[in-house]
Structure formats: C-alpha cells, structure tokens
VOBA-1610 file (N, C-alpha, C; in pm, whole numbers, padded with zeros to 5 digits, always signed):
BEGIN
Unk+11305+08470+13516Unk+11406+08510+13417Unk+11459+08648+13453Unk+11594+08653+13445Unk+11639+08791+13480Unk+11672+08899+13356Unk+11577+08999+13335Unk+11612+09058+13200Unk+11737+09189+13189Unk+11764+09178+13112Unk+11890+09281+13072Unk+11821+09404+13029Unk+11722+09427+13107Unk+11640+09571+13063Unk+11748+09675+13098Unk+11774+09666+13248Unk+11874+09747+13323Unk+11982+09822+13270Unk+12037+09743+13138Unk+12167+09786+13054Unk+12095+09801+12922Unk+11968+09776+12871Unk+11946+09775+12725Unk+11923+09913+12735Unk+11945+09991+12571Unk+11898+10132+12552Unk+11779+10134+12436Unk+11621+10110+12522Unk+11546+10094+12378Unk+11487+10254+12364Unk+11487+10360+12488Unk+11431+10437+12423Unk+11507+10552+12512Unk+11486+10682+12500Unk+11546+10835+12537Unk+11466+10827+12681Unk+11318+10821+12665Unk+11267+10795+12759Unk+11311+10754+12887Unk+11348+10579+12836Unk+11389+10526+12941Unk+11519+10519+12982Unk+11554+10627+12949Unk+11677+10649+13064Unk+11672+10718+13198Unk+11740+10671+13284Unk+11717+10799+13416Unk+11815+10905+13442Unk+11764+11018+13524Unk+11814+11116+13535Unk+12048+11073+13501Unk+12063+11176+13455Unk+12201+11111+13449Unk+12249+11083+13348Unk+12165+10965+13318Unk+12201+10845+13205Unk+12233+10920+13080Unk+12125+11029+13003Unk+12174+11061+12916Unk+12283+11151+12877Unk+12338+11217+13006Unk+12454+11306+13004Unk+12592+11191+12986Unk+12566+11093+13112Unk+12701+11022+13055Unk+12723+10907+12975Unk+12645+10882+12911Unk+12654+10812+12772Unk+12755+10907+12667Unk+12678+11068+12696Unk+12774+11167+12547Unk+12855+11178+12638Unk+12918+11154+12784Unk+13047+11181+12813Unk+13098+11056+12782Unk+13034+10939+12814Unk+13165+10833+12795Unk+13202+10848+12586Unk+13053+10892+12483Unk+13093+10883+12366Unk+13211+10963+12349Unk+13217+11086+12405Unk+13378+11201+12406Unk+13481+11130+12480Unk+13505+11027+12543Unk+13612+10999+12614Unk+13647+10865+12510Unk+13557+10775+12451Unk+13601+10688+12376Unk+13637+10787+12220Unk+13616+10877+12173Unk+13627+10933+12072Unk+13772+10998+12070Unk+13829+11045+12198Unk+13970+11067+12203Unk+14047+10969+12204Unk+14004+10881+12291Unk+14112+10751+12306Unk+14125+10723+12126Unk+14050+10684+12048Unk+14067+10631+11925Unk+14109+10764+11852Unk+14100+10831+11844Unk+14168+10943+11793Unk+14336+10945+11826Unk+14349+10948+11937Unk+14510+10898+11994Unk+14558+10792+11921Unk+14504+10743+11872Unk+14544+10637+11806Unk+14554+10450+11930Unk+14451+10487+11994Unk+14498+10406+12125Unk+14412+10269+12047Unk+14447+10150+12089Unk+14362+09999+12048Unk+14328+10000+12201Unk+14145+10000+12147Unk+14058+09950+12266Unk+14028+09792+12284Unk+13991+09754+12369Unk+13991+09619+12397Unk+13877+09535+12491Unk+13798+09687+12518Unk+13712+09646+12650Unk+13598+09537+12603Unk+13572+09540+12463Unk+13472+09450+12463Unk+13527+09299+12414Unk+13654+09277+12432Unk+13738+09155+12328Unk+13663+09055+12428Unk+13614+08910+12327Unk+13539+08789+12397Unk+13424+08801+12414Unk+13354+08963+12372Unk+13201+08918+12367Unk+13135+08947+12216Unk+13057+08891+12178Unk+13003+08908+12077Unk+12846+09021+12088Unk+12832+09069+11959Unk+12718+09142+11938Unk+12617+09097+11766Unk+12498+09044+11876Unk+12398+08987+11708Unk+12344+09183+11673Unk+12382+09154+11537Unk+12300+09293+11474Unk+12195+09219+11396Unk+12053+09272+11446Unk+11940+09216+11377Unk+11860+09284+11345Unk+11880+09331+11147Unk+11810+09420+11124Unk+11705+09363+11057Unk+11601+09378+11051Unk+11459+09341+11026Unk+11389+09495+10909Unk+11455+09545+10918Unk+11421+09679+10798Unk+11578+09762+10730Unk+11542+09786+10645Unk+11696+09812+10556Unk+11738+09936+10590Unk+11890+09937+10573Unk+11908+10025+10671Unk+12131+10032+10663Unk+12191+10099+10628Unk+12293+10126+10600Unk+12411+10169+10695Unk+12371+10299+10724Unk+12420+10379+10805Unk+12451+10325+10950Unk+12340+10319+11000Unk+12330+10292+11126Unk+12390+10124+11177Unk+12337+10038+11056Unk+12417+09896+11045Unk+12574+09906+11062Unk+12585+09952+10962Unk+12779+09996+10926Unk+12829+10058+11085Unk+12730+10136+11131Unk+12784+10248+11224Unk+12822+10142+11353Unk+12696+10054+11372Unk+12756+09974+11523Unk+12857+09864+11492Unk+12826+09860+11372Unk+12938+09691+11306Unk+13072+09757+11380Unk+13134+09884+11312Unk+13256+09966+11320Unk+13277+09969+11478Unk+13150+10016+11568Unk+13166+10093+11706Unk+13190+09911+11737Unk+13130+09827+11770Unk+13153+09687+11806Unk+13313+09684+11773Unk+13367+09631+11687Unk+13448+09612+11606Unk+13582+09682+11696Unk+13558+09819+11731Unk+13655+09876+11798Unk+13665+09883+11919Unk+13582+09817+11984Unk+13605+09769+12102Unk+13661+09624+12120Unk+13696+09582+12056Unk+13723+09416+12021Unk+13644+09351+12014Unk+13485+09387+11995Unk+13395+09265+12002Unk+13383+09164+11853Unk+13304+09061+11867Unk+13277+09009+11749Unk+13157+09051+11692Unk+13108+09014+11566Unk+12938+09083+11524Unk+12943+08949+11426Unk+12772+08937+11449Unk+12699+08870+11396Unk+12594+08933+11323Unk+12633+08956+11179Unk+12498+09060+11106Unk+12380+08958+11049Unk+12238+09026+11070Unk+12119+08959+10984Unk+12086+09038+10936Unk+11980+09015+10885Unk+11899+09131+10769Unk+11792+09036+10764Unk+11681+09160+10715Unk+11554+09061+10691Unk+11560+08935+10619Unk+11637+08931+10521Unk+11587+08812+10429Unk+11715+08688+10458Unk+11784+08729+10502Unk+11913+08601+10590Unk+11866+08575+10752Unk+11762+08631+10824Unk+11695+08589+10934Unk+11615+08469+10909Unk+11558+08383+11041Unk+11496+08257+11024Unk+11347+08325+11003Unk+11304+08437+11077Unk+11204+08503+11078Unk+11090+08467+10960Unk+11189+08486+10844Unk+11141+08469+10681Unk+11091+08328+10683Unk+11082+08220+10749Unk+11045+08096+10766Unk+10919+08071+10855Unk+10895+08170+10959Unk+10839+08175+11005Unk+10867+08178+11202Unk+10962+08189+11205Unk+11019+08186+11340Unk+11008+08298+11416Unk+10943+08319+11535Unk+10910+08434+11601Unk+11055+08483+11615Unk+11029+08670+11653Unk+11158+08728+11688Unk+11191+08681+11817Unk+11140+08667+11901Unk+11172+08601+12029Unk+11257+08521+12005Unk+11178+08383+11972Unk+11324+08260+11947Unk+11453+08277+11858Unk+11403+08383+11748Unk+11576+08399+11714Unk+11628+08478+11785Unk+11591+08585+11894Unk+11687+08604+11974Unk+11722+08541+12082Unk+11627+08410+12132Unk+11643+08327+12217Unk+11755+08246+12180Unk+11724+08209+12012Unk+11887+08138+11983Unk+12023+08185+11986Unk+12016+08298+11944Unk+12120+08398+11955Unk+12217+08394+12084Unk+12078+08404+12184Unk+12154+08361+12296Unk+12220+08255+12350Unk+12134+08154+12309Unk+12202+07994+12335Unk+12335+08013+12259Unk+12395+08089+12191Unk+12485+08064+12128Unk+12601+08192+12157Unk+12564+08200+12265Unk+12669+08304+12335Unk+12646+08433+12336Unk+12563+08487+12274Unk+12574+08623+12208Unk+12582+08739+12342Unk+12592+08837+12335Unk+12645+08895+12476Unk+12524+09013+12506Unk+12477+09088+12350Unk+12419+09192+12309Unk+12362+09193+12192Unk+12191+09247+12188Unk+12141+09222+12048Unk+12108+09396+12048Unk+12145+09407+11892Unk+12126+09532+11873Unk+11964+09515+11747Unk+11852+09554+11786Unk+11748+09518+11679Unk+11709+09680+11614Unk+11662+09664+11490Unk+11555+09723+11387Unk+11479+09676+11328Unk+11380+09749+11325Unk+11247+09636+11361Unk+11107+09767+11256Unk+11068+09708+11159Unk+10948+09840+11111Unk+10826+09807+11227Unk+10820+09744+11331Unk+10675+09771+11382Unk+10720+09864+11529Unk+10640+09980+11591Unk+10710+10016+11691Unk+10687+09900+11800Unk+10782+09940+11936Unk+10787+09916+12014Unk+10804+09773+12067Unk+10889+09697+11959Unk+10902+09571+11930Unk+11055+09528+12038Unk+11171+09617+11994Unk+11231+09644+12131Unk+11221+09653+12241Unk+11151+09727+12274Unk+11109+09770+12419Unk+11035+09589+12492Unk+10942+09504+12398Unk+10859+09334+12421Unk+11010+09278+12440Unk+11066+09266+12347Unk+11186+09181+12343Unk+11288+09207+12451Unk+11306+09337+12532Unk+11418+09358+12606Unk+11323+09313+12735Unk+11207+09308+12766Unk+11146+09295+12901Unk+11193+09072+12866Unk+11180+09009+12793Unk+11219+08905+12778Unk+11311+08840+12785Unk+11414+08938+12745Unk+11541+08828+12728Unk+11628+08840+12854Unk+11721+08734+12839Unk+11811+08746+12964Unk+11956+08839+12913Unk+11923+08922+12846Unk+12023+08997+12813Unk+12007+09121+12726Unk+12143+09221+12754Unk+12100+09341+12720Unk+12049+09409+12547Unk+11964+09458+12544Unk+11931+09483+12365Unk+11963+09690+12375Unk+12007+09697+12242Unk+11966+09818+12204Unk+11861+09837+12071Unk+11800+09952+12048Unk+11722+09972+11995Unk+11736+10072+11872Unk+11770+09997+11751Unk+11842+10072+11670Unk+11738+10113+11533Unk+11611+10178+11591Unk+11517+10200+11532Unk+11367+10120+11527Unk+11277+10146+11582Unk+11147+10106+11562Unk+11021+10136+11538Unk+11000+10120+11369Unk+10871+10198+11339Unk+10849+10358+11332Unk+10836+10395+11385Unk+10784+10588+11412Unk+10777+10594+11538Unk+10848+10498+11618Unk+10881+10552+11780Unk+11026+10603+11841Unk+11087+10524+11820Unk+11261+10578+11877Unk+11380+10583+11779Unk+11441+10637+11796Unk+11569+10581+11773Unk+11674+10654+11837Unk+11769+10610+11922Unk+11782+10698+12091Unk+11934+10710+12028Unk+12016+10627+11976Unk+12129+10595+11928Unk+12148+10766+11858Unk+12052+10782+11752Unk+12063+10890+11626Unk+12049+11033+11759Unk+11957+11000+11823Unk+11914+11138+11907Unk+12032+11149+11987Unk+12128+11079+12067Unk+12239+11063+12143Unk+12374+11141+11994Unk+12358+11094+11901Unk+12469+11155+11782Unk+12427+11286+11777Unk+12312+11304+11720Unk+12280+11457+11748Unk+12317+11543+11869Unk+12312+11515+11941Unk+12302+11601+12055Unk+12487+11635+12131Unk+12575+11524+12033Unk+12685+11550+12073Unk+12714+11613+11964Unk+12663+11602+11878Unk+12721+11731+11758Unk+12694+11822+11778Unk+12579+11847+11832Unk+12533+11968+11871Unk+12641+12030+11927Unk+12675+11977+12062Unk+12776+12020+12211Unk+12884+12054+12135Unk+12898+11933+12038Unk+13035+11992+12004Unk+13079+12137+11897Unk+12994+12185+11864Unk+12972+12326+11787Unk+12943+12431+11917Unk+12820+12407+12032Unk+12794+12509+12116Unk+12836+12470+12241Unk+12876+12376+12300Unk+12934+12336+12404Unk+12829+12278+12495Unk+12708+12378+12594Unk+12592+12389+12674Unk+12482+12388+12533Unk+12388+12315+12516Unk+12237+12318+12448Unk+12145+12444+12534Unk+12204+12476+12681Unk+12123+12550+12742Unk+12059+12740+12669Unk+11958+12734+12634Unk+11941+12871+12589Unk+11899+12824+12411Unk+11985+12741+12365Unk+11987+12722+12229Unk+11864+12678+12168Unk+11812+12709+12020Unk+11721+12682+11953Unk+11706+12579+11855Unk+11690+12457+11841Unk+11663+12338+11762Unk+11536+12344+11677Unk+11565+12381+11515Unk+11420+12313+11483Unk+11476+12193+11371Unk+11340+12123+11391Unk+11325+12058+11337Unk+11213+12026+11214Unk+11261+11981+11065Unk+11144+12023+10964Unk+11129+11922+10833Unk+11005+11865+10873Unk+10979+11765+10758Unk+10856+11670+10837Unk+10888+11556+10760Unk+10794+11467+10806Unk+10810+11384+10985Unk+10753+11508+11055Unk+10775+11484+11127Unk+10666+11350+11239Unk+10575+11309+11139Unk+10473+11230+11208Unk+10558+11118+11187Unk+10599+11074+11095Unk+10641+10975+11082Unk+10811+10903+11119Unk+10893+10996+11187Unk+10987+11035+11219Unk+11028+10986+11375Unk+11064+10853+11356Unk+11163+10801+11531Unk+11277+10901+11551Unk+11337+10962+11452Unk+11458+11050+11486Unk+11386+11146+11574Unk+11280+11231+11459Unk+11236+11401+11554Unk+11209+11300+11689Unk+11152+11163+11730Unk+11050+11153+11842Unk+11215+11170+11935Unk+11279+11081+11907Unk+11426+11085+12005Unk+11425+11194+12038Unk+11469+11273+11937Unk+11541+11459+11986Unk+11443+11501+12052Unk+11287+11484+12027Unk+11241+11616+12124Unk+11228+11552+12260Unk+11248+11432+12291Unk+11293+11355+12430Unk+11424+11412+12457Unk+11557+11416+12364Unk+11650+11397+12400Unk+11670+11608+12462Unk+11642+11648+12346Unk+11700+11794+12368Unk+11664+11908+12485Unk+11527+11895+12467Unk+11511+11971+12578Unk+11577+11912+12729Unk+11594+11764+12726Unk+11637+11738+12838Unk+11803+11784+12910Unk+11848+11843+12783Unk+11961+11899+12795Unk+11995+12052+12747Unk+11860+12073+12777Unk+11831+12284+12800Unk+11822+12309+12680Unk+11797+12244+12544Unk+11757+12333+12459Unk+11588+12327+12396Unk+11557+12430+12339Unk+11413+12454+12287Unk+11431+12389+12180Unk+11325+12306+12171Unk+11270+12263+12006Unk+11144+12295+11929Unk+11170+12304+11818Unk+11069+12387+11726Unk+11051+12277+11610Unk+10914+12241+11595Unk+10888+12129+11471Unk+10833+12203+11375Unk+10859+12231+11225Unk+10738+12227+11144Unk+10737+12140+11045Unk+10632+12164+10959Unk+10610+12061+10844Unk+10484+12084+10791Unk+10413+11980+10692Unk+10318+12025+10651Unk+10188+11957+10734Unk+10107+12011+10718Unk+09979+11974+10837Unk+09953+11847+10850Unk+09962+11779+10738Unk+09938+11577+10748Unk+10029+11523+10803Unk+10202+11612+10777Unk+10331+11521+10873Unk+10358+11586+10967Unk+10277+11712+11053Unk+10359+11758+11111Unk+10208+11792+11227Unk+10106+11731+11290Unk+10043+11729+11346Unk+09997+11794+11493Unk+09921+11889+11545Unk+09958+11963+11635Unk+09952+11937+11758Unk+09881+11800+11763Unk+09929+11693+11866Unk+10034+11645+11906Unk+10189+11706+11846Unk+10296+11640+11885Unk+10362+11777+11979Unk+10228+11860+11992Unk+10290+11954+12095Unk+10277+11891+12259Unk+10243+11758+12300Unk+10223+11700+12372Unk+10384+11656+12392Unk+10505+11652+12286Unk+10576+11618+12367Unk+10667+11695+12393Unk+10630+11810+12434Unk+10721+11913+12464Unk+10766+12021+12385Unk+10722+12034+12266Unk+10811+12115+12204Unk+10683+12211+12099Unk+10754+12310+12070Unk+10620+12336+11992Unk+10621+12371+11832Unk+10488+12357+11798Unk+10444+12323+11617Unk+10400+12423+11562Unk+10499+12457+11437Unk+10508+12517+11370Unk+10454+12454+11243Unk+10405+12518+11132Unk+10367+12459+10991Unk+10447+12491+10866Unk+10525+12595+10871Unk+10583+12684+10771Unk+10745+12649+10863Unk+10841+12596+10732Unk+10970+12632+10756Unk+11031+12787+10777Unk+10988+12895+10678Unk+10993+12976+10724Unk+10952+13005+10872Unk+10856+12983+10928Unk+10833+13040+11076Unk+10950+13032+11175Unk+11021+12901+11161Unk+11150+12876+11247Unk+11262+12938+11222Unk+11296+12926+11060Unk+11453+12982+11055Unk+11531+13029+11133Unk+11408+13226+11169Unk+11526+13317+11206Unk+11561+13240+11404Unk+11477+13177+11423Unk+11465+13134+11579Unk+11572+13039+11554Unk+11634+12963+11498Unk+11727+12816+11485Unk+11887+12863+11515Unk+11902+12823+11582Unk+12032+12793+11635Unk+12119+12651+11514Unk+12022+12601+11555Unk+12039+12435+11430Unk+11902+12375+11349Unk+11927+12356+11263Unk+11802+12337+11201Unk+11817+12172+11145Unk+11703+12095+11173Unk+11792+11945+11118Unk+11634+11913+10990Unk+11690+11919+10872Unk+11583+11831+10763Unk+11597+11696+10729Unk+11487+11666+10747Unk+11377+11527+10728Unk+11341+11481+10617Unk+11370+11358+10571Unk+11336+11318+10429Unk+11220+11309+10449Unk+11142+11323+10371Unk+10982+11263+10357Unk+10993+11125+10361Unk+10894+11032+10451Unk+10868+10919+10443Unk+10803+10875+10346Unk+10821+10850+10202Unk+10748+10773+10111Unk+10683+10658+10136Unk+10751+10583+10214Unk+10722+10422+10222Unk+10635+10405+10331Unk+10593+10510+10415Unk+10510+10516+10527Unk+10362+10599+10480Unk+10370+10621+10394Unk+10255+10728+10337Unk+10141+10737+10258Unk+10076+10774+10264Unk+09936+10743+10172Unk+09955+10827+10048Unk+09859+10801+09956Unk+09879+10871+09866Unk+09769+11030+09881Unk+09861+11144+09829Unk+09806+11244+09823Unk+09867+11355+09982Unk+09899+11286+10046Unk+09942+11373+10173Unk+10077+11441+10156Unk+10136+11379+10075Unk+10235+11518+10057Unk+10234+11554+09906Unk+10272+11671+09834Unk+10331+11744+09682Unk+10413+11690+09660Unk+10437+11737+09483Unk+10570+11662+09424Unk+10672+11690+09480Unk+10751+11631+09461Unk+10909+11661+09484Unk+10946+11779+09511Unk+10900+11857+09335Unk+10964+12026+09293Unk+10893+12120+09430Unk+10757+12075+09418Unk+10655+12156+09490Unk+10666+12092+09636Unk+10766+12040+09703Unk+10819+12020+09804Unk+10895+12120+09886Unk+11051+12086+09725Unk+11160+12177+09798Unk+11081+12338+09795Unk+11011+12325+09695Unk+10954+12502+09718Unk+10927+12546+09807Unk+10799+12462+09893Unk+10749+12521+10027Unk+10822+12470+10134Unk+10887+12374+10113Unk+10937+12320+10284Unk+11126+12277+10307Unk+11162+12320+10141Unk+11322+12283+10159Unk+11403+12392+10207Unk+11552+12327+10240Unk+11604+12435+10294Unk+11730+12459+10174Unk+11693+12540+10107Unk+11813+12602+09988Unk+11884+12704+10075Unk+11981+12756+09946Unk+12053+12891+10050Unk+11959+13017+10072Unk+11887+13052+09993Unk+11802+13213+10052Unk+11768+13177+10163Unk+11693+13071+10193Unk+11637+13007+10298Unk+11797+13012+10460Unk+11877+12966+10389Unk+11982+12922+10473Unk+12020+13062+10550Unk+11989+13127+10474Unk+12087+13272+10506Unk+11995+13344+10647Unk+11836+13317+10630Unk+11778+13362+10762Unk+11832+13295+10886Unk+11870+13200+10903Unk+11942+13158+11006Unk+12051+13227+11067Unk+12061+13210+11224Unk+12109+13294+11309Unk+12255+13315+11296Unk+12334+13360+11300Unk+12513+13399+11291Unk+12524+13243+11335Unk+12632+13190+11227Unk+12651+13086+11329Unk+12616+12942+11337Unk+12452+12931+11318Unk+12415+12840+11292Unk+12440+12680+11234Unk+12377+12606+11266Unk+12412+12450+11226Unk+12309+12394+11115Unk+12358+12320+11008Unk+12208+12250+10968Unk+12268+12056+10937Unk+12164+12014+10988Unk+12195+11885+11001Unk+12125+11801+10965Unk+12109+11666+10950Unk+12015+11523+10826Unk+12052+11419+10939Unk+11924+11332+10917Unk+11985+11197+11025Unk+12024+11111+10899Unk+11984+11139+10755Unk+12083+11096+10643Unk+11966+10944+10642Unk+11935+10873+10518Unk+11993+10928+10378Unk+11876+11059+10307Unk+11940+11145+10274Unk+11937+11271+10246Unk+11867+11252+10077Unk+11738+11338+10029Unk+11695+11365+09936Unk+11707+11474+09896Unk+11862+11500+09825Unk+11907+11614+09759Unk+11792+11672+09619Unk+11772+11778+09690Unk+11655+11862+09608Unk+11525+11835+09618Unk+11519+11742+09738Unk+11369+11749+09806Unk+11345+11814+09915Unk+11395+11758+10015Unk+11432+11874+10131Unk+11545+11949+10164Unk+11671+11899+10092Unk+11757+12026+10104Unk+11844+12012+09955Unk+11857+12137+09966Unk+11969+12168+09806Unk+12150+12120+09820Unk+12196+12063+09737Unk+12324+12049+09781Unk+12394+12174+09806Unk+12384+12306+09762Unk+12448+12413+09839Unk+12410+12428+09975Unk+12327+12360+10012Unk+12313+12336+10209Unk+12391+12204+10240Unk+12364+12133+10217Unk+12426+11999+10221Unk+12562+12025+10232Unk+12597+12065+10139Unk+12763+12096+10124Unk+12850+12194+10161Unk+12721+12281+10257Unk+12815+12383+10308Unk+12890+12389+10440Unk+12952+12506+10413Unk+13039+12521+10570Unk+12965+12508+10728Unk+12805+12526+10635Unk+12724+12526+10836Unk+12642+12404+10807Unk+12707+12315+10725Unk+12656+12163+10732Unk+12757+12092+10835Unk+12667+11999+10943Unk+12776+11913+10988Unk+12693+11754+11000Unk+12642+11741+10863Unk+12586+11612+10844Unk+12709+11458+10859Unk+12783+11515+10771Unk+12866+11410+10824Unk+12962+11415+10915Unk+12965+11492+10999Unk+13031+11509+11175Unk+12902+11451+11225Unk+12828+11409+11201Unk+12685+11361+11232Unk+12719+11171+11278Unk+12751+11214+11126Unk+12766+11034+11081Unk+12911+11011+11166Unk+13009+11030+11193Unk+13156+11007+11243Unk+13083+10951+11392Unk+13009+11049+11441Unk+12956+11094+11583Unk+12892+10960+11644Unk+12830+10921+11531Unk+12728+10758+11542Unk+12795+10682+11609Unk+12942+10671+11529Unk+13031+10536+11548Unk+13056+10544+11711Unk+13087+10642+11785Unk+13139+10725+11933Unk+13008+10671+12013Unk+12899+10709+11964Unk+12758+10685+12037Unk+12724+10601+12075Unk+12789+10493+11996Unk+12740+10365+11951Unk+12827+10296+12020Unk+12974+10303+12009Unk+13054+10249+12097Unk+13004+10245+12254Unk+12983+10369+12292Unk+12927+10387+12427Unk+12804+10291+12484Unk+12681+10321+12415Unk+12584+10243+12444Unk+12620+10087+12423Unk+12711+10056+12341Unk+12769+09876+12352Unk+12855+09846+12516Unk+12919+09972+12520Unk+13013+09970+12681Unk+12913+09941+12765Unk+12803+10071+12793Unk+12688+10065+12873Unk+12638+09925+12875Unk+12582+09839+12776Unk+12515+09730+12789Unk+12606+09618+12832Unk+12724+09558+12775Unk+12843+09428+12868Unk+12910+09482+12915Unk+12966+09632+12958Unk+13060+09666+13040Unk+13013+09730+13132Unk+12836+09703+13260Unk+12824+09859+13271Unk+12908+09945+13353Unk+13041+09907+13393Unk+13146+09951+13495Unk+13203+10080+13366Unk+13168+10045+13281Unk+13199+10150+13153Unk+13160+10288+13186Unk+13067+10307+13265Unk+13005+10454+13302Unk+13058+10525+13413Unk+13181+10411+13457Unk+13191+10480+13639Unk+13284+10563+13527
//
C-alpha cells in the first residue's frame, strides 16, 4: 500500500527542514491572492472528508472555509453522525471515505497520536487537526504567522506561554514550532499543569505568570482544561484569574510593543480579563482570520504538492 504520509501534516515534528517556513510562505501568498479579490480554483474536483471525532468549532469552520476557497468539496462528520458510534473502526471509515473518492482526510481525534496510525495506513494524504494532548500543527503554523506578521523575523524574540500547559496540543505545537524559527519560549503555569519535565522540549519552565511578563515579546493564555482534569489540581475560577490571569496591571509589565494571544475558545475572567482580550495588543482574532490562510496551505500541500514550488 502506498501511504500519503509524504503530503499528510500530522505533526510540527514531522516536517523537514524547510517545510515549516514554506507552508507560512505559501499561507502569505494565498492570503493576498484572496484579499485581491482573486477566485482560487486549485483544489476544484477534489473533495476533503472533515472527521471530527471531538467537538470543536473553530478549527472545523476554519478548514470547511480554507477547502471551500480553493474550490474543493467537504464532507463534514462529527462524533455522533460518524459510523464509529456503531461500532466501526476509524480505519474503515476512512477506508470508506476513500472508496468514495475522497482526496484528503482532515481528523480530530481525543486519543493522541491516532493521526499519525491512520496516516502510516491510508493511501492518502491526512492532516491532523488536533489529537489528545499531542499536536495540533495547523494552530502552531497560525500562530507563528501572526506572530511574523507583527515582528517580521521570530529571531531574538520572546514567546511565553501560560496556563495549562500539560494538557495543551497547542503549547506542544509552538514549542516545536517556535524556536524552530529563532524565537525563545517560556512556559508557566501551575505545578500540576505546568510540569518541569516539559523542559525536555526545548523551552524553559517557569511557575509564576509573573516570572515571564517583563521577558514576553508575546504572551499567548491557555484555557484550563476542565474536561481533561482531576479533581482538586487546579483553584476556583476567581482564585485562578488571581494567580495566573492576565488582566491589565498584569498587561502593562509587558515589553513596548508586545502581543497577547488565545488559541480560543477563551474563558473570559479565568485566564484573561476582557480589557486584555479586547485590547489594542490583542491579536486573537488576526489569530483566527490566520487559520483560514494556514489551512488553505496545508490542503495545497497535501493534493497539490506542486503547491510549494
């Protein structure tokens, strides 16, 4: 069987040298063309299955749109309109998928690394649009062009990152994705989500939001994972934003300049106050615009890969 590993994007990781620079160049070159007002067409005649297996909004909407504007067709599931719910391995519904033309499966999946089984299998290309508390390369690829697009070079620049970070495929992307494109990353959080073992992947751990501020160039907050969590490992809500949110006193230690950013959906007055949210050095939703660009790209990458020359 010949697999579409070659073109699938399941993780930051597995990209090679290169790869992740021109993915955010081809996302800036498709982001002007549609801005021009130009009708793209490169993907017209192929279809894309979206198969989400955990709920999920943003990121659904985001490739439906990026598909969509390339001319492709989409095929949406969700957990409870999948055969899965019957009992049908993920394999064979993406095996059917394929019998039925499909060109590209985009999956989300709550167990990790369920992407990564499925793309060594199939005869065609997958992306990986979240799995479990391991990747999500799509969100880390949006970030990192928002970034560029505020500082141009990441080289020199300071990233932290702050919340629940154990449980967090976004932080795992970025601290793959960022340093690989010259900037420092800084994690904190509280000692149960923010573990000092994740200085293994490069970046280093902090416990106190304060400790990072004045160092942040960009600072990105993390909802707490409720639905991943035991009871007792994190404080209430109030006694949250106290020690670990980012309000404005908080905002103001940050460097001239600065960015603060959410991979969204956002718990206003848990980890950040809407006077951060809503301010001028928010670019949460230049975040979200950014997805649709990212997303387009990595669909080019997988049925077009002449898309990268």
């Amino acid at each position: 069987m010949r697999s579409g590993i070659g073109r699938s994007l399941v993780g930051i990781r597995g990209l090679r040298d290169g790869e992740l620079e021109a993915l955010l160049d081809l996302a800036r070159a498709l982001r002007a063309r549609v801005r021009a007002g130009e009708t793209l067409s490169e993907l017209r005649g192929k279809t894309v299955a979206l198969l989400f297996l955990e709920p999920s909004t943003r990121t659904r909407f985001s490739f439906e749109v990026a598909a969509r504007r390339l001319g492709a067709e989409c095929l949406v599931f969700s957990s409870d309109s999948s055969s899965t719910v019957k009992g049908e391995t993920l394999l064979d519904t993406t095996r059917v998928l394929r019998s039925l033309g499909t060109d590209c499966i985009v999956v989300r999946h709550q167990a990790s690394g369920v992407p990564h089984q499925l793309a060594r299998r199939l005869e065609l290309p997958l992306i990986n649009a979240g799995d479990g508390i391991n990747e999500h390369p799509t969100q880390a690829l949006l970030d990192a062009l928002t970034l560029q697009d505020r500082f141009g070079s990441l080289e020199g620049r300071t990233v932290a990152i702050v919340g629940d970070i154990r449980h967090s495929r976004v932080a795992r992307s970025n601290c793959y994705a960022l340093p690989r494109l010259g900037a420092r990353v800084l994690v904190a959080g509280p000692g149960t989500l923010c573990p000092d073992e994740l200085a293994a992947l490069g970046v280093e751990v902090r416990h106190g939001i304060d400790e990072v501020l004045a160092d942040a160039d960009a600072v990105m907050m993390l909802r707490i994972q409720r639905e991943r969590l035991g009871a007792g490992m994190v404080p209430s809500d109030a006694e949250y934003m106290r020690l670990y949110g980012l309000d404005a006193p908080r905002m103001s230690r940050l460097r001239p300049g600065a960015v603060v950013m959410h991979p969204a959906p956002m718990n206003r007055g848990v980890e950040i106050h809407d006077d951060v949210a809503d301010s001028t050095a928010s670019v949460i939703f230049r975040q979200a615009e950014n997805g649709v660009f990212v997303r387009m790209a990595a669909l080019l990458r997988a049925m077009q890969p002449g898309g990268l020359s």
